[in-house]
N, C-alpha and C positions, 0 to 999 in steps of 0.2 A: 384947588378944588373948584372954583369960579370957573377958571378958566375951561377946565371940563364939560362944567355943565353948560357950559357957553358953548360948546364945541359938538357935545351930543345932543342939546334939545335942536339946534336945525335938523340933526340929518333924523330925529323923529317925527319933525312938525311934517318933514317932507314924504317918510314912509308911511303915513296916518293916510297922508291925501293920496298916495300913489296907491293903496286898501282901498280908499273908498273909490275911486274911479273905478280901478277891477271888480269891486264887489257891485256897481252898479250895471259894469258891461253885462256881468253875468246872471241879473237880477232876469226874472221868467220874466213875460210881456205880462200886463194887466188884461188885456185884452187880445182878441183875435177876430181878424178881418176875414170874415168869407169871402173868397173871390169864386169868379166863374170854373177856375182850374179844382180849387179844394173843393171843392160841391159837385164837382164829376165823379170829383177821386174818393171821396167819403159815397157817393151814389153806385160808384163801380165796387166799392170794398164790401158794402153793404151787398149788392146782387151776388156778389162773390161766397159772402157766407149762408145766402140765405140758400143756393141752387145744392152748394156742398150739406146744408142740411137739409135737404129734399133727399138728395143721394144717400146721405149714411138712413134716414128713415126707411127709403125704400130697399134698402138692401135688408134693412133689420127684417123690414115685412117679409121678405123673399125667406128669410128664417125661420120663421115661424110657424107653430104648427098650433095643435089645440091638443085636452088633455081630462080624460074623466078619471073620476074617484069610484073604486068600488061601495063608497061609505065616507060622508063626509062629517060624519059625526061617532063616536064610542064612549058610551058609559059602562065605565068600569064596575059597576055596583056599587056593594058594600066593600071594602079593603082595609086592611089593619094599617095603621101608621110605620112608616120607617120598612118597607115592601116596597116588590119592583116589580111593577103592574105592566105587563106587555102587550101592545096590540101592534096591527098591521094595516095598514093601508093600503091599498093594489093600485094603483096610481096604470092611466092605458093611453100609450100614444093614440090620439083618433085622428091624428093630420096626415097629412104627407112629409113631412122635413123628422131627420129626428129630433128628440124631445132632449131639451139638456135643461137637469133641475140642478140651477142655479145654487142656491138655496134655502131650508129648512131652518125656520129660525121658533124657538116655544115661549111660550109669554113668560114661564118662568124657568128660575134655575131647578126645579122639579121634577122636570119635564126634560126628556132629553130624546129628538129625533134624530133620527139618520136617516141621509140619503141616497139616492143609486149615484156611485159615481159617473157610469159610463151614459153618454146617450144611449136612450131607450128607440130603437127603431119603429117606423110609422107601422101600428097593430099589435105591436109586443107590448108586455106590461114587465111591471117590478115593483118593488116595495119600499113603501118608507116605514119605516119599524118605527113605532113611538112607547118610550119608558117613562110611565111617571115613578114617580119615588117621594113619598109626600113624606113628611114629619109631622114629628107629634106636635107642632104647634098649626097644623094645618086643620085638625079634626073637623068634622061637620063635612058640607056638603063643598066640591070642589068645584070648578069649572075653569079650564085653559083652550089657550090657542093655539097651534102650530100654523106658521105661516110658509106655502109653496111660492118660491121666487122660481119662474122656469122662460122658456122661450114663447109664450105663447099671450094670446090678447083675449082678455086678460092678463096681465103680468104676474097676477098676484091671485093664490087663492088659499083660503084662510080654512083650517081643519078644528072641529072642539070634540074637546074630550070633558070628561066629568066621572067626578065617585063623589061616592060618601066615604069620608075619612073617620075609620073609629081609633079607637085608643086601642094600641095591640097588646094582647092579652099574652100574658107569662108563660 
């Protein structure tokens, strides 16, 4: 048994140190040297990304069109609870490019819009249909969002709707 152990602690003392050598070759550096070459190459990489994002903006702009509401607000009145309240939005390309609506997003699960799938062409219009459907825990007076994501600058334009929510009658 001696003899063993005599036999296998070298060749561990000797694989301990031949780990740590490798594990130090492969240690990261602590630090890093700027030289005149990596300060071109990080200044050329940098110009590189900055001219590429000039280019994908200016192409977005080249996209873009603009975009009116017939009505950017509908109150639904009075409505009974657990009802499905419809209205219409006429949404009118006023650019040149056609118009592509992104997405129709409602502030809540109540609320449920749709939108045009196809681009709407520069002077034609279409509809985003908006359906509330409120619950009985909703009653009183309501107020939501529907949010227009489209191609145009503004990005974003924001639609409200509103009722009073009663307790629907038997």
């Amino acid at each position: 048994m001696k003899r063993l152990i005599i036999f296998i602690l070298p060749l561990l003392l000797f694989s301990a140190c031949t780990n740590q050598e490798s594990a130090t070759k492969n240690e990261e550096p602590k630090s890093i040297v700027a030289t005149d070459e990596t300060v071109r190459e990080l200044r050329q990489s940098l110009s590189d990304v900055e001219k590429e994002e000039q280019r994908l903006e200016q192409e977005a702009l080249a996209n873009m069109t603009t975009m009116s509401f017939d009505k950017m607000s509908h109150d639904y009145g009075k409505v009974p609870a657990d009802t499905d309240n419809k209205t219409t939005f006429r949404v009118t390309n006023t650019g040149k490019k056609p118009l592509v609506i992104e997405k129709v997003s409602a502030s809540c699960g109540c609320t449920t819009p749709s939108k045009p799938e196809k681009p709407i062409p520069p002077g034609k219009s279409d509809e985003i249909v908006v359906v509330f459907h409120p619950k009985e825990t909703q009653l009183g007076q309501q107020n939501k969002t529907v949010t227009v994501m489209a191609n145009t600058n503004p990005k974003m334009e924001v639609l409200n709707i509103s009722a009073m929510v009663e307790k629907k009658k038997n």
